[in-house]
N, C-alpha and C positions, 0 to 999 in steps of 0.2 A: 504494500500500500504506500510507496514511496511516491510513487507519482500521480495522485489525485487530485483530481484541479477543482478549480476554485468552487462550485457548487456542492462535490461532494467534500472538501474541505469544512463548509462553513457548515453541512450536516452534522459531519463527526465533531466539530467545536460544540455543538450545541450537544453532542450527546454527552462529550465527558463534563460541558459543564454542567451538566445535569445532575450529575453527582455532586456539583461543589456551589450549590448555589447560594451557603452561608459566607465559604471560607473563599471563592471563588477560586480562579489557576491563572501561573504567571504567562507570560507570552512565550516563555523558555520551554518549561511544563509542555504546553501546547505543541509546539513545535516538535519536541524532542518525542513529543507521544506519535505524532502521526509522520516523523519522521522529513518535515520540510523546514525553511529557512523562518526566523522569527519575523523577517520582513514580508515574507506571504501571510503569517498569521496573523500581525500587526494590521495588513490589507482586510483582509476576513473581517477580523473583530470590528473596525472601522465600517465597512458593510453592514455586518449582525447590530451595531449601534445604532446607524443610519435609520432602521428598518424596524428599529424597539423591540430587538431579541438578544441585545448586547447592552451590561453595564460595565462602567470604570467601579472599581469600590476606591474607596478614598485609602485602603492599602496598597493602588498601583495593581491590583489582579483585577479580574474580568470574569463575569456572573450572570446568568440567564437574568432578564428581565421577569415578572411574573408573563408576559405574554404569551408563552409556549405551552404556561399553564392553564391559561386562561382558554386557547385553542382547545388542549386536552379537555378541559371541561364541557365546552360547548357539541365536542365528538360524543360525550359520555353522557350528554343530555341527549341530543339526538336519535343518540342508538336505542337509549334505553325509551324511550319516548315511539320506536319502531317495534320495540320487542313488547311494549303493552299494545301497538293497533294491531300486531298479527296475531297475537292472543284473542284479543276481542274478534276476531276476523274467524280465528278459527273456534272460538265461540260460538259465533253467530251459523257457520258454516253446520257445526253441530246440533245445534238447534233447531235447524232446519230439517235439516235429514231424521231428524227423530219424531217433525210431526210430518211427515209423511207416508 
């Protein structure tokens, strides 16, 4: 995975900061994890900033925004909000066939 470019770069940032979103991780960290130069990751993070899925912490590391969370959640409503109409669906489906 040394040579991954820039889209799936800023995946993989977003997935280890995922883990560090109190303590956040340095640009070194970064770098050294997915194996490119701290000037591509520095490019990234400035992206992931730009976009409200990157912060600075005032220790100089870098930390998910709540936003990614906030996406999660609105998936986790969604689905679940799917899996009660096919219930009712198959509900209704049953009920029918039974007064028939």
């Amino acid at each position: 995975m040394s040579r991954l470019n820039a889209v799936a770069r800023s995946h993989r940032i977003v997935e280890l900061l995922a883990s560090r979103f109190f303590d956040g991780a340095a640009n070194k960290e970064l770098a050294a994890a997915l194996k490119v130069s701290t000037v591509n990751i520095s490019r990234d993070l400035a992206q992931l900033e730009a976009l409200g899925y990157a912060r600075k912490l005032e220790n100089g590391r870098w930390s998910l925004t709540p936003k990614p969370i906030a996406i999660m959640q609105a998936y986790t409503t969604h689905y679940q909000n799917m899996q009660t109409r096919m219930a009712e669906a198959s509900r209704n489906v049953m009920a029918a066939s039974l007064r028939e």
